[in-house]
C-alpha positions as MATLAB code, in Angstrom:
seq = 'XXXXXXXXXXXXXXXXXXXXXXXXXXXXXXXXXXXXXXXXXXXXXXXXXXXXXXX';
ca = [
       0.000    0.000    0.000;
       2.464    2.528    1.034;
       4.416    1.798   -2.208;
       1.231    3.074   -4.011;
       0.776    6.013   -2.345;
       4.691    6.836   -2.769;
       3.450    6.726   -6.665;
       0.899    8.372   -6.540;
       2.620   11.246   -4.490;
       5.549   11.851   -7.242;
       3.093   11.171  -10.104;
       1.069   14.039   -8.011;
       4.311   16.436   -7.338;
       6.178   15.846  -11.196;
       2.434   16.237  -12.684;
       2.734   12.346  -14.426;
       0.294    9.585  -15.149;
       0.163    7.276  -11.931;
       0.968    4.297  -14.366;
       3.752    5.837  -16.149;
       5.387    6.526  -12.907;
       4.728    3.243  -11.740;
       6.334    1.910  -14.848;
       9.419    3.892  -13.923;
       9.708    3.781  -10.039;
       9.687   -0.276  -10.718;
      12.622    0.301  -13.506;
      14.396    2.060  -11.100;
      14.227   -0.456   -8.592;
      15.321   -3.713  -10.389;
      18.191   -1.202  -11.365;
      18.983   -0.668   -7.468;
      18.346   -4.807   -7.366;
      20.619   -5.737  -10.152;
      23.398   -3.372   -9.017;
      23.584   -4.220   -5.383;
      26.886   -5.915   -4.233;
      27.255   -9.427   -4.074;
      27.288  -11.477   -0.874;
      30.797  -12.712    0.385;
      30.208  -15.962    2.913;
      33.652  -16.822    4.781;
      34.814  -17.767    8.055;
      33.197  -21.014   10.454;
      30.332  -22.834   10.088;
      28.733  -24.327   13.002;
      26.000  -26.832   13.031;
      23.273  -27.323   15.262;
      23.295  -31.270   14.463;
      26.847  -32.615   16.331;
      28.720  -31.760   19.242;
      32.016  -30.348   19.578;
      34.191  -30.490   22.632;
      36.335  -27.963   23.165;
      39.641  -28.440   25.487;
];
C-alpha cells in the first residue's frame, strides 16, 4: 500500500500519469536490485546437528 501512495505522491508532485510513474519507479528499482553488491560468505560454520568439545 504505502508503495502506491509513494506513486501516486511523485506522479502528483512531477504532474505524471500514476501508471507511467509506476512503470518507472519499478525500472528504477530492479536497477537498485541488479546493481547491489554481491554477498561474500567466509569464516566457520557451526552446526546445530553434532557436538564439539572444546579443550
Amino acid at each position: 500500500m504505502s508503495l502506491n501512495l509513494s506513486n501516486a505522491q511523485i506522479a502528483r508532485e512531477l504532474g505524471l500519469n500514476e501508471s507511467d510513474t509506476h512503470q518507472m519507479t519499478s525500472q528504477l528499482r530492479e536497477g537498485v536490485y541488479e546493481k547491489r553488491p554481491t554477498v561474500v560468505l567466509w569464516g566457520s560454520v557451526w552446526t546445530c546437528n553434532s557436538i564439539v568439545e572444546i579443550f
